[in-house]
N, C-alpha and C positions, 0 to 999 in steps of 0.2 A: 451547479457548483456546490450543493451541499452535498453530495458525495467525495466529493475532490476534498475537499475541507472536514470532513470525517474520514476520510483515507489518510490525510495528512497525520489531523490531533491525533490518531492511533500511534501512526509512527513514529510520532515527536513523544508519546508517550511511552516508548521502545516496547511499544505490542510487536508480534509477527505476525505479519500476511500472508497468506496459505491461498490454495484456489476455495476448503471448505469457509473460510473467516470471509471469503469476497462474498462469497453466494449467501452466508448466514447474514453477515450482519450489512455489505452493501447490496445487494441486490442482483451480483454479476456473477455468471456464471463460467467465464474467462477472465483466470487473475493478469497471467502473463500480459494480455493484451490491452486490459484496462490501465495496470501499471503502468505500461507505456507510453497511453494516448493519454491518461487522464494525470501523472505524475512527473514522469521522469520526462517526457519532451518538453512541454507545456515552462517547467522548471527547471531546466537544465539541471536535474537532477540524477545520479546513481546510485538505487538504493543495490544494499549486498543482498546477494543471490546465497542461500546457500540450499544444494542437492540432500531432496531427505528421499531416504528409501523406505518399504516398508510392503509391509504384505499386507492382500484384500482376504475377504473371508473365505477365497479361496486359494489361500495360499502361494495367488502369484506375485511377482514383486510388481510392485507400482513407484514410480518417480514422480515429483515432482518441488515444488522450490518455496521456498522459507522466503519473504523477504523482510527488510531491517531494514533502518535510517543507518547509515552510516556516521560518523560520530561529529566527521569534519560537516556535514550540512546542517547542524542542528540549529545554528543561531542561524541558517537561510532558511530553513522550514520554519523558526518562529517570526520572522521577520512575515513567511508567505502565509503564514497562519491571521496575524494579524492584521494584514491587506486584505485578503478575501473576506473577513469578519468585518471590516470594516465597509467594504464593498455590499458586503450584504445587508447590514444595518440600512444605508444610505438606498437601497431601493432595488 
């Protein structure tokens, strides 16, 4: 749970999640499918997706996705921010 709840504070903090941000600072090396399993089902949550493009150091283009708190869940992410923190204190 203490990654879920550091996945959250970030996005309640309007950081963006990337696949490099999952694997630097939680420890995962599939952003898309942690988002999913550890975020957005769990909390009936839809964080915003948005398409970045860009090129590797060999000049090919590479895709993949930015995510963001969307703005309407922000007092249900602080709500689940402080259940989990609570949850966690307690054992």
């Amino acid at each position: 749970m203490k990654s879920t709840l550091a996945i959250l504070e970030s996005l309640f903090k309007g950081e963006i999640i990337n696949c490099k941000v999952t694997l630097n600072n939680f420890g995962y090396s599939n952003a898309s499918r942690e988002i999913r399993r550890k975020i957005e089902i769990p909390f009936n949550l839809q964080l915003k997706r948005e398409r970045m493009n860009e090129k590797n150091r060999y000049s090919e283009v590479v895709s993949f996705f930015n995510y963001s708190l969307n703005e309407n869940d922000r007092v249900k992410v602080a709500r689940i921010i402080k259940d989990l923190r609570k949850s966690e204190s307690n054992g």
